[in-house]
N, C-alpha and C positions, 0 to 999 in steps of 0.2 A: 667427894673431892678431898686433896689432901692438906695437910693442914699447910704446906708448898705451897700449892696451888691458891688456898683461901688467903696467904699473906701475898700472895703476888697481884690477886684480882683486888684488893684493897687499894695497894700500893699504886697499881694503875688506874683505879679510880683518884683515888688521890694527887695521883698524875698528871689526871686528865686525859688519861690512853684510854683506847679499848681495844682489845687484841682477844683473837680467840682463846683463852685459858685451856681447855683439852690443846690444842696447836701446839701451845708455850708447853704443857705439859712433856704431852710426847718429843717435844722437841729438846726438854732438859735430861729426858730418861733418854734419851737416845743418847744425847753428848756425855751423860755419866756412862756408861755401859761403854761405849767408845772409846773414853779414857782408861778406863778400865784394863778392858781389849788390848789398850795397845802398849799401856805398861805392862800388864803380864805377856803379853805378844816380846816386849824389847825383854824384858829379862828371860827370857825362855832361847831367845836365837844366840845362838854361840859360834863362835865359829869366825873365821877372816870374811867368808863369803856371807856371812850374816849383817855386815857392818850395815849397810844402807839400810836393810831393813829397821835394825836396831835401832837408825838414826830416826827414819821416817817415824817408827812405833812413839819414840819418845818426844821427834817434836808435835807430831798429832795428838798426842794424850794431852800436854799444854796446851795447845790451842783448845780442842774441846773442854777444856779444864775453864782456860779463859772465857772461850765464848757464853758456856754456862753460867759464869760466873757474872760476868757484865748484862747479859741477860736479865737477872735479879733487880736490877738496879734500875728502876724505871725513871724513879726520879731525873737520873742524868744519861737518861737513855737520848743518845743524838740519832737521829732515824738513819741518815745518811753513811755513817760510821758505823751503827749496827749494821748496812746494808750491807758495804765492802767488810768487815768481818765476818760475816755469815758466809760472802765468795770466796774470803780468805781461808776460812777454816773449808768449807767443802774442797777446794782448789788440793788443800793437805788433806784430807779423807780420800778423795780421788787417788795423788800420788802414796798413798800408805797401802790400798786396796791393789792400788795395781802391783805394786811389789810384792805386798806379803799373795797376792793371787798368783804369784810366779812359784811361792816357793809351798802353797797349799795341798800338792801331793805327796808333798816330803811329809811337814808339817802340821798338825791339825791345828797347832796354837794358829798358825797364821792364816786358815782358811778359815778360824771363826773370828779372827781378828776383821779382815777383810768383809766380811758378813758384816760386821759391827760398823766399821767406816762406810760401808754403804746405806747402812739405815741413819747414819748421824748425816749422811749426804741429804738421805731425801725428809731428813723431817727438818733441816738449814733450807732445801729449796722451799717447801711447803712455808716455814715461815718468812722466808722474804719474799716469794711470791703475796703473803697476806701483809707485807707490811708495804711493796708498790703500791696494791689494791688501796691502801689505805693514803698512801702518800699524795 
């Protein structure tokens, strides 16, 4: 385990949560990799016909950015508010993949950006589907 992961299964002890830790795991490596993706995705598209892309790359790496971010924080984790950000940020994984999937035959930055908002998609559903279960 990492030393992430052993400060987070503390914290939600301490919390009074219990939440799958590998889940939360894979679910922070996903949203980092994603940001990632999609800031080197927006500085890489140039171009007038690039703009949406650029726009989508850069507001999806914040949201990933945030969701991860708030994530950490169990103490003031509100379940309800994590739930709708979790759809909020997939909702922008969605719309980033399907664009940059428009322009991934050009592009390889955007067909592995798109690769990455889809794995940040399914490991957001994976944990709000575990946090209904829990609700």
């Amino acid at each position: 385990m990492s030393m992430m992961s052993d400060m987070m299964s503390t914290s939600m002890k301490d919390a009074g949560m219990t939440m799958d830790m590998s889940m939360m795991q894979r679910m922070m490596e996903a949203m980092s990799a994603c940001e990632q993706a999609c800031t080197m995705c927006a500085a890489m598209d140039t171009g007038e016909d690039m703009a949406k892309c650029m726009n989508l790359c850069m507001t999806t790496a914040d949201m990933t950015n945030t969701m991860m971010r708030a994530m950490m924080r169990p103490m003031g984790m509100e379940p309800m508010a994590m739930m709708a950000m979790l759809e909020a940020t997939m909702a922008m994984c969605k719309a980033c993949a399907m664009e940059c999937d428009m322009h991934a035959d050009m592009h390889e930055h955007c067909r592995m950006c798109a690769q990455a908002c889809r794995e940040a998609m399914d490991a957001c559903d994976a944990m709000l589907a575990s946090m209904r279960s829990m609700a």
